[in-house]
N, C-alpha and C positions, 0 to 999 in steps of 0.2 A: 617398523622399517623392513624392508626387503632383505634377503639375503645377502646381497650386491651390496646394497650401502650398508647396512650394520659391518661388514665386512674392511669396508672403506674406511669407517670411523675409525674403525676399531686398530686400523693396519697407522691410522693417522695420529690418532690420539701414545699409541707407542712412539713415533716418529717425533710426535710433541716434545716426549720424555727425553726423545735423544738429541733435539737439537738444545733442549736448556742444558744438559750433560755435556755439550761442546764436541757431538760425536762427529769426529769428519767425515764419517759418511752419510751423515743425514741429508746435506744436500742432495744428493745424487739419489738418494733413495726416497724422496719427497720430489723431487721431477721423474721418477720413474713411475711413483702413483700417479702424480696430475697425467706424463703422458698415458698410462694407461686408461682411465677415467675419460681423458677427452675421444681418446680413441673409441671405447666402447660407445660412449654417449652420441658419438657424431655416427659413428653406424647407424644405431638404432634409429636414428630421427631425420637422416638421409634416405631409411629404407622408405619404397615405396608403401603409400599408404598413411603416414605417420601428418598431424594433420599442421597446417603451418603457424599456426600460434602456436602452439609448443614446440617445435622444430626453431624459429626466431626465438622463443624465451630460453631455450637452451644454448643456442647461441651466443648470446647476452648474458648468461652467467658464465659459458667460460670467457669469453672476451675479457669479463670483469675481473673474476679470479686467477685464472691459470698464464700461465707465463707459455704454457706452448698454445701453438696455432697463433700467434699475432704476426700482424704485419705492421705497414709502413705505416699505415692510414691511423692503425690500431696501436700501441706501441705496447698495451698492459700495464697489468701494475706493477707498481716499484716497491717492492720489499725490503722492510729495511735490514731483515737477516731470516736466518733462516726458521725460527720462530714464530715469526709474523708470515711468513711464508707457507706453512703449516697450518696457521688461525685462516688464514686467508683459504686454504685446501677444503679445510674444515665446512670453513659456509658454502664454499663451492658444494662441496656432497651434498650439503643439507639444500644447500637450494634443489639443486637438482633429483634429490629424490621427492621433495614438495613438486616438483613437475611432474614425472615420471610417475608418482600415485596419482595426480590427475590422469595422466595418458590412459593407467591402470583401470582409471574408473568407465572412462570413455568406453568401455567393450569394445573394443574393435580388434576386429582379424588379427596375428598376428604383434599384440602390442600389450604388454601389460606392464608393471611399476618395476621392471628389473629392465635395462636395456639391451640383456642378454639375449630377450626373447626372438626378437627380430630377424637376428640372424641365426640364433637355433632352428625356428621356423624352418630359413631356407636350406638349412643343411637337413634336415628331416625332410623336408619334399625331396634334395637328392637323395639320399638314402631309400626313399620310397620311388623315384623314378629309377634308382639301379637294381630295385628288386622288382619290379614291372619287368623289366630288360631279361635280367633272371628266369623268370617264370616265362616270358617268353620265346625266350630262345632255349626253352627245356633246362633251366641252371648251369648252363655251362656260357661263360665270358666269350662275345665273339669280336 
């Protein structure tokens, strides 16, 4: 597994421990992973380049599992508490790093099994376009 989802699991399967424990903050901190997770996940496969069967299968698994980004059309799944809620997080990661080590394998610019990469990429081409700048205007900011 990737850095990214070993990460995931690992932040999830605690969260497991605290919703059977009755912990009241487990909800809130089990929608704070999903929203982080969809967040990353939908950058990455919105980035340019990213190819469109796996941009829709990502899609389709959080539509499936996560309770954020639904709409009207879409409504999500219904959890029966926040355990299930959790189990449900669980195969969300797991599916999506089964994708995501596809993308990995794919070699392509830009794109590998962490969905981090996509937009590290583009923060490192700025960094590389402010030190161009740099050097050309003799290192001093104009």
């Amino acid at each position: 597994m990737t850095a990214y989802f070993d990460a995931q699991i690992t932040r999830l399967r605690v969260l497991q421990d605290a919703t059977y424990a009755d912990d009241p903050d487990a909800f809130g901190r089990l929608v704070d992973l999903d929203r982080a997770v969809v967040w990353d996940v939908t950058l990455a496969v919105e980035s340019p380049g990213c190819p469109e069967d796996l941009r829709e299968a990502v899609h389709r698994v959080v539509l499936r599992y996560s309770l954020q980004s639904q709409s009207e059309d879409q409504p999500g799944p219904d959890y029966e508490d926040d355990a299930t809620y959790a189990c449900g997080l669980v195969e969300m990661v797991e599916r999506l790093h089964s994708i995501f080590h596809e993308l990995g394998q794919r070699g392509l610019d830009d794109f590998t099994d962490s969905p981090r990469t996509p937009i590290e990429a583009l923060y490192f081409r700025g960094e590389e376009r402010r030190a161009e700048l740099a050097r050309a205007n003799g290192g001093r900011p104009r």
